[in-house]
N, C-alpha and C positions, 0 to 999 in steps of 0.2 A: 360520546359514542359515535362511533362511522357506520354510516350505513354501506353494507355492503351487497346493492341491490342488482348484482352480477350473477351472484351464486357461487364467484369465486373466494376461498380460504386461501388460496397459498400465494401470496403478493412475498415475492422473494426478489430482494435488490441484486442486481447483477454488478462483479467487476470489474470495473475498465482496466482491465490490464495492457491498455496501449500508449498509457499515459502514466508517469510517475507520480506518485503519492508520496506526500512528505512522511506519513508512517511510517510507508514501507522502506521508503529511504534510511529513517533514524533505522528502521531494523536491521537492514543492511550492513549499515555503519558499525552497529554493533555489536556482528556477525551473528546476526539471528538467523532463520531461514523462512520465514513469512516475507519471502521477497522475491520479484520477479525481474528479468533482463532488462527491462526498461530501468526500474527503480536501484538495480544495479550500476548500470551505465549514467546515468543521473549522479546517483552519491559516488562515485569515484572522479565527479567532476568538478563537487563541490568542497570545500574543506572546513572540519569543523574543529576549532582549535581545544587537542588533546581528545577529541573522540574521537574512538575509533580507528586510531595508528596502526597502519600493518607493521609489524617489525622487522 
């Protein structure tokens, strides 16, 4: 158990969206839409063989 001797309940993780994530990257790739400009710019730099082919 954590003590939570703040008073605070809501500990919410923030995202770095200034930096590419591999996630977001494969989502990308995959033409998902859980994806931001960086993680864009990122996987069209990388190639992964047979994912992800634009036609």
């Amino acid at each position: 158990m954590v003590d939570d001797s703040s008073g605070s309940s809501s500990h919410v993780a923030k995202l770095d969206t200034t930096a590419p994530q591999h996630g977001r990257i494969w989502n990308h790739r995959l033409d998902g839409k859980n994806n931001h400009a960086v993680d864009r710019e990122a996987g069209d730099q990388i190639r992964y063989r047979g994912v992800g082919r634009k036609a």
